[in-house]
ChimeraX commands (.cxc) that place a marker at each C-alpha (Angstrom):
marker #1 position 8.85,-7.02,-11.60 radius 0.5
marker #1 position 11.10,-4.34,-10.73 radius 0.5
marker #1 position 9.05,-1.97,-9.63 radius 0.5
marker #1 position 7.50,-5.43,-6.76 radius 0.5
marker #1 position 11.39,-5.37,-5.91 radius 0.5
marker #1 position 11.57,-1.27,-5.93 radius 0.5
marker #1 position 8.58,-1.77,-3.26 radius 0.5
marker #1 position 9.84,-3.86,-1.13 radius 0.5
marker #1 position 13.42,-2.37,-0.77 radius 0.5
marker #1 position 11.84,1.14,-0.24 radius 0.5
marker #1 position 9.76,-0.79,2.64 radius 0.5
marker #1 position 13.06,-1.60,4.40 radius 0.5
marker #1 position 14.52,1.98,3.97 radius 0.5
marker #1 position 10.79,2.71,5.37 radius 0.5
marker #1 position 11.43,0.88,8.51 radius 0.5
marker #1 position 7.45,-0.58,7.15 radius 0.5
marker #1 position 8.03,-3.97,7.11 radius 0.5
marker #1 position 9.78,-7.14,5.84 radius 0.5
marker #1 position 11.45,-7.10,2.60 radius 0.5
marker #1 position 8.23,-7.89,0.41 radius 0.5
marker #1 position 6.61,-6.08,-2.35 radius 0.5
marker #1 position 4.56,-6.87,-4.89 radius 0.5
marker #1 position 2.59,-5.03,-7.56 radius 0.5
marker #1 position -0.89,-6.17,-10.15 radius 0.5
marker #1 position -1.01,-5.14,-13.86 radius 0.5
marker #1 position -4.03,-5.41,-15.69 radius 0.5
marker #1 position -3.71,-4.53,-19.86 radius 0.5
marker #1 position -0.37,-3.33,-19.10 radius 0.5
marker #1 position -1.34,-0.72,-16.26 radius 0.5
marker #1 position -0.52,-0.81,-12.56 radius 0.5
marker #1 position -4.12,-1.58,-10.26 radius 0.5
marker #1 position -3.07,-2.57,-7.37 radius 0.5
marker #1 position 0.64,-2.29,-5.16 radius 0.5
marker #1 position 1.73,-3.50,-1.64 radius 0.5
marker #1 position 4.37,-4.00,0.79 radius 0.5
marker #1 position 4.84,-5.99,4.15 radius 0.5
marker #1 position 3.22,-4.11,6.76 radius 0.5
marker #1 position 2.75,-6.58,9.28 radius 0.5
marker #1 position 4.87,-5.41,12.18 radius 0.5
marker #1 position 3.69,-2.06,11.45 radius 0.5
marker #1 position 0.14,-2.65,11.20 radius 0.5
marker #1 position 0.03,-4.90,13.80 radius 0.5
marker #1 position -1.38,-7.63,10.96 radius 0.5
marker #1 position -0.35,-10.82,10.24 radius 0.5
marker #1 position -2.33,-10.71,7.26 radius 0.5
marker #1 position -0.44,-7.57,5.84 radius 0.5
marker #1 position 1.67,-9.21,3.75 radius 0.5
marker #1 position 2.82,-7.55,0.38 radius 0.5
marker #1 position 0.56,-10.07,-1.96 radius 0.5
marker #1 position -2.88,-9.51,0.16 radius 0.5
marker #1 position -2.48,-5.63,0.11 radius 0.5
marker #1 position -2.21,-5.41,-3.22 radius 0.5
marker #1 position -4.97,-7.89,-3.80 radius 0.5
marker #1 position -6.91,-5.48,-1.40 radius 0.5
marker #1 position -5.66,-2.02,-3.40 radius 0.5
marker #1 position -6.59,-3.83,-7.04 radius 0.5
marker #1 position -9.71,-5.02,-6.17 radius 0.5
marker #1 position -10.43,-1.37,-4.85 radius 0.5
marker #1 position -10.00,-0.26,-7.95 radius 0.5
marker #1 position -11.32,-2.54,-9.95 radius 0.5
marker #1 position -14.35,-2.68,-7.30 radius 0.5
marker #1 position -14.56,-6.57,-7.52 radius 0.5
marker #1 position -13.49,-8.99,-5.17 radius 0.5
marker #1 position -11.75,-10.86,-8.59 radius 0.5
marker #1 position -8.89,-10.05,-10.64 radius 0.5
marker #1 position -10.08,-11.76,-13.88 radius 0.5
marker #1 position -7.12,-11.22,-16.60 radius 0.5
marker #1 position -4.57,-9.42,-14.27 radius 0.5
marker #1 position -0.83,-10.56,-13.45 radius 0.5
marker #1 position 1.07,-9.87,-9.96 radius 0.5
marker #1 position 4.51,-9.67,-9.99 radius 0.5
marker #1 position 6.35,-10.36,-6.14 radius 0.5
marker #1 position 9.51,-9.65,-4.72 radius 0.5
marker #1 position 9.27,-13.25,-3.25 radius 0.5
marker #1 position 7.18,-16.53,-4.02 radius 0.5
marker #1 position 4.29,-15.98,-2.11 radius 0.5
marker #1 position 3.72,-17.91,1.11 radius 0.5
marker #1 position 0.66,-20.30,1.74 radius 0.5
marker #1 position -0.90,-17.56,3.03 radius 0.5
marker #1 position -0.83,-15.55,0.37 radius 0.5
marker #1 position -0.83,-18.60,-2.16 radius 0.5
marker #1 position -4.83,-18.87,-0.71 radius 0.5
marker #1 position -5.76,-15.52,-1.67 radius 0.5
marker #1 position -4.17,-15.62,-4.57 radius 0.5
marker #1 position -6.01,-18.47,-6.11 radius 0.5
marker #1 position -9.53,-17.09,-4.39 radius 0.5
marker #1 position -8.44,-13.36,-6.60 radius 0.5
marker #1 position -8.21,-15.94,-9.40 radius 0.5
marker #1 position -5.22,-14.11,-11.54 radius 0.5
marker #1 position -4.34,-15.08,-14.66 radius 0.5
marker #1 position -0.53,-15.55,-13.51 radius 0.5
marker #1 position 1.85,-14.74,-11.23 radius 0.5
marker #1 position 5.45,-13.84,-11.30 radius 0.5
marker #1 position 8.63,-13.75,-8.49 radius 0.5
marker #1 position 11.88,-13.02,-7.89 radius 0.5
marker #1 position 13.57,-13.88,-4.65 radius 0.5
marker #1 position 12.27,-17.61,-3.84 radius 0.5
marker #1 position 11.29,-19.20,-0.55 radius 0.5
marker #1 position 14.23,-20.96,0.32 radius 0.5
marker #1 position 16.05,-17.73,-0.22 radius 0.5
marker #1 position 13.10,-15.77,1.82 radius 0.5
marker #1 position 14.08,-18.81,4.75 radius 0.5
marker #1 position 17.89,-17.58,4.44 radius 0.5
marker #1 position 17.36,-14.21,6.08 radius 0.5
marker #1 position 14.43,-15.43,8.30 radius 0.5
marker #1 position 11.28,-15.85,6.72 radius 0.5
marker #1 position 10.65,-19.52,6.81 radius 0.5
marker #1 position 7.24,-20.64,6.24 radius 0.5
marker #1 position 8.37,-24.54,5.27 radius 0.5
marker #1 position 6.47,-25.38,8.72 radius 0.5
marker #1 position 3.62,-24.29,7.59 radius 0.5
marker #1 position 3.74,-26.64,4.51 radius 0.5
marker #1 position 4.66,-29.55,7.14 radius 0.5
marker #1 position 1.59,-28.10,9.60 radius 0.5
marker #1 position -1.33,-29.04,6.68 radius 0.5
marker #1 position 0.61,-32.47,5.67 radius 0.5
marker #1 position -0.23,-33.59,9.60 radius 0.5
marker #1 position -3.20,-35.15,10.14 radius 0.5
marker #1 position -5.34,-31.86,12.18 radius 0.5
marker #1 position -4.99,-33.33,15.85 radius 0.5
marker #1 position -1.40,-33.41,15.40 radius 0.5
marker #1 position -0.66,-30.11,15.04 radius 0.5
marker #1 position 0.75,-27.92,16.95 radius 0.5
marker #1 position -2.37,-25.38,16.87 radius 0.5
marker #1 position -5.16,-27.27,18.42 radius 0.5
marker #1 position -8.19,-27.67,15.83 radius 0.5
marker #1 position -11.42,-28.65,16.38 radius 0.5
marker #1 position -15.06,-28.73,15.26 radius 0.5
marker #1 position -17.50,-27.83,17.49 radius 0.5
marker #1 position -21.01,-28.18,16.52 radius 0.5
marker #1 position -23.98,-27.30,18.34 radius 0.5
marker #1 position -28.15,-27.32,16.89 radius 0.5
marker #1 position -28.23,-25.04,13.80 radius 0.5
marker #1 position -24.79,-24.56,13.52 radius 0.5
marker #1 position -25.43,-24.96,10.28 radius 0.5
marker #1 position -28.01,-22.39,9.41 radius 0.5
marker #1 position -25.87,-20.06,7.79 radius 0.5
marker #1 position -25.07,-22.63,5.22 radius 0.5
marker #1 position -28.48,-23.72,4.87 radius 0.5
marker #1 position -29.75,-20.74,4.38 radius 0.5
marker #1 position -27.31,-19.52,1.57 radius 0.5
marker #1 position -28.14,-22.94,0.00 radius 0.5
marker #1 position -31.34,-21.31,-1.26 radius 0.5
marker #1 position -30.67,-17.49,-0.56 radius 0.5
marker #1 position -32.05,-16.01,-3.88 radius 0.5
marker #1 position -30.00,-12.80,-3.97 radius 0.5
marker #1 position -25.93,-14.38,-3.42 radius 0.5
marker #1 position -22.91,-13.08,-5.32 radius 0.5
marker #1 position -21.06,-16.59,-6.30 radius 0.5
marker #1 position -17.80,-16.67,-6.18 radius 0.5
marker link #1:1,2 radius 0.2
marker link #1:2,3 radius 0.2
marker link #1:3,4 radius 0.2
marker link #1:4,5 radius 0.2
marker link #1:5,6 radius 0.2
marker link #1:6,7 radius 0.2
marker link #1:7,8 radius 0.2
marker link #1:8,9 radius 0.2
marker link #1:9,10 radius 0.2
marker link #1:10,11 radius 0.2
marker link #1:11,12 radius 0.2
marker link #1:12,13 radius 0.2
marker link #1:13,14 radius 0.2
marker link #1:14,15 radius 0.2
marker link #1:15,16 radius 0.2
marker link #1:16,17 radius 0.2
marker link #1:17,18 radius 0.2
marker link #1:18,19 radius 0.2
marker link #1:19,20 radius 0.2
marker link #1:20,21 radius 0.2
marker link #1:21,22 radius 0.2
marker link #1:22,23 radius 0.2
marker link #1:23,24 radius 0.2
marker link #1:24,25 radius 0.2
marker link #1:25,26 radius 0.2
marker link #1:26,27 radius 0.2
marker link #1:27,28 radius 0.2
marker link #1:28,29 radius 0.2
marker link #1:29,30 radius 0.2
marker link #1:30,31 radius 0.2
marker link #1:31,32 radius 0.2
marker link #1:32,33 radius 0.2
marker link #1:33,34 radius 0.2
marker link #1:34,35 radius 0.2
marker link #1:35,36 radius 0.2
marker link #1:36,37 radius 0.2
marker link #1:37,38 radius 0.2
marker link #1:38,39 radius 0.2
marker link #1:39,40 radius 0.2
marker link #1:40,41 radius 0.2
marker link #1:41,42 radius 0.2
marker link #1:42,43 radius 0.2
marker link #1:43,44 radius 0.2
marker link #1:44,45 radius 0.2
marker link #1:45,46 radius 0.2
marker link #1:46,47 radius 0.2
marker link #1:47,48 radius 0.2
marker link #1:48,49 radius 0.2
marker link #1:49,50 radius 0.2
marker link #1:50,51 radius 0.2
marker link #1:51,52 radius 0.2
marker link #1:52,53 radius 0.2
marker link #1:53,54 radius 0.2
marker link #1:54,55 radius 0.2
marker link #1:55,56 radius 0.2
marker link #1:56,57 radius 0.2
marker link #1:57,58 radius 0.2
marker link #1:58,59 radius 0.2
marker link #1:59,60 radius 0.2
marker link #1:60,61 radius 0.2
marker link #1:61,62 radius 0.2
marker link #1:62,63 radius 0.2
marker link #1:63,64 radius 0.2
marker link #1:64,65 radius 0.2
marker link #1:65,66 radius 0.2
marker link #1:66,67 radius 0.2
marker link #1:67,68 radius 0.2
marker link #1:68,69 radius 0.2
marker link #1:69,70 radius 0.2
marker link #1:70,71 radius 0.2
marker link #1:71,72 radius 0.2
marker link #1:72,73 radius 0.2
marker link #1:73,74 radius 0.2
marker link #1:74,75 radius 0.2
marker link #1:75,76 radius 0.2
marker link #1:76,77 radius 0.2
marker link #1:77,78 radius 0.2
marker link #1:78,79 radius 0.2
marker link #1:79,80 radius 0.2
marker link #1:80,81 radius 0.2
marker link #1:81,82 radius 0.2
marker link #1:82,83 radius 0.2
marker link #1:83,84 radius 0.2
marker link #1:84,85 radius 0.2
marker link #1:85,86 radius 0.2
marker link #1:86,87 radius 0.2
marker link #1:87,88 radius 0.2
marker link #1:88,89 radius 0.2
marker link #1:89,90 radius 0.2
marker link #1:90,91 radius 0.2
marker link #1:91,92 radius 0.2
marker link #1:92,93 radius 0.2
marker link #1:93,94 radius 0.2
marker link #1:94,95 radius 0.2
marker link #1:95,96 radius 0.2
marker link #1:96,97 radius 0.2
marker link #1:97,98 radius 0.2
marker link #1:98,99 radius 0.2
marker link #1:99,100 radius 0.2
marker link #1:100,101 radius 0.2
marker link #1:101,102 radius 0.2
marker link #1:102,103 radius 0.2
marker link #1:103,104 radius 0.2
marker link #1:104,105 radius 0.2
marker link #1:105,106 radius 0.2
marker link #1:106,107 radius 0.2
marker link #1:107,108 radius 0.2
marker link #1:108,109 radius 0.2
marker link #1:109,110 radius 0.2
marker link #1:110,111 radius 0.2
marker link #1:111,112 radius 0.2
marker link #1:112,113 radius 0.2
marker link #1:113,114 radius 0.2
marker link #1:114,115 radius 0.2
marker link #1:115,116 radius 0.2
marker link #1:116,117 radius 0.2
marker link #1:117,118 radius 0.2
marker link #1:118,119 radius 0.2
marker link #1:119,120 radius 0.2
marker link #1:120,121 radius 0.2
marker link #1:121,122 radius 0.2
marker link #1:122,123 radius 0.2
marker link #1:123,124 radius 0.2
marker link #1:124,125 radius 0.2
marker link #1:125,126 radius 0.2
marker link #1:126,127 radius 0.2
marker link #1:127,128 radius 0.2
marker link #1:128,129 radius 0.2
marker link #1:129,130 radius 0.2
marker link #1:130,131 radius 0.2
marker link #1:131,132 radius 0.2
marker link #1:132,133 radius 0.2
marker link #1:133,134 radius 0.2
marker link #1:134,135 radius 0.2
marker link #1:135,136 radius 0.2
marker link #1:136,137 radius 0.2
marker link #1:137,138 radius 0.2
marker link #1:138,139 radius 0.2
marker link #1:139,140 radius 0.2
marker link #1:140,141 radius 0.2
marker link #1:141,142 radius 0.2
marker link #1:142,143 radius 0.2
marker link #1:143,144 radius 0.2
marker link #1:144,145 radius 0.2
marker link #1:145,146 radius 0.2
marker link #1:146,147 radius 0.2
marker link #1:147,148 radius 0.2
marker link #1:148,149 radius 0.2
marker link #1:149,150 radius 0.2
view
């Protein structure tokens, strides 16, 4: 845990990023580390969970970390809640929490209010559009011999 807090406060000496870091231990050995790079990358996906999900399954060279642990500066946003549970950890550990992330300007509690409204209420319009075969991806990895399940 202190070396996801180490991370994240070296990212703001950095000028990097927000004030995230976070860090995945499998059998007691660092695999995978990240910080906040999304104003530097240009990425809104670059937060510190997701690049170090990234740099452990590198290592690991599987898109799952069965039996690993990540330890976070912060409790992870939904964002990074979603890839979390599609990594499939064992468990994961924080420091700093969300309302204390919302304190110096990280708020993400509309995004928990965006998925409780019904989707043509929110604010980002969302909408199905269908059209013949739309479908044929799906229906074709239905009964694709050779796919990876995950």
């Amino acid at each position: 845990m202190e070396m996801a807090v180490q991370l994240a406060h070296e990212n703001v000496l950095a000028k990097n990023g927000g004030p995230f870091g976070a860090v995945i231990v499998k059998d007691g050995t660092v695999i995978g580390r990240g910080c906040n790079n999304v104003t530097t990358a240009n990425d809104p996906t670059a937060h510190a969970e997701v690049q170090a999900i990234r740099d452990a399954c590198r290592t690991l060279n599987s898109f799952q970390l069965t039996d690993c642990e990540i330890y976070t500066s912060c409790e992870p946003c939904p964002m990074c809640i979603g890839a979390i549970y599609w990594a499939r950890p064992k468990a994961i550990y924080y420091a700093c929490t969300k309302d204390d992330a919302a304190r110096i300007g990280f708020d993400d509690h509309f995004i928990y209010q965006e998925l409780a409204i019904p989707m043509e209420n929110r604010s980002i319009k969302m909408e199905q559009t269908s059209f013949s075969n739309h479908d044929l991806p799906f229906r074709t990895w239905e009964t694709y011999g050779e796919k990876v399940k995950y």
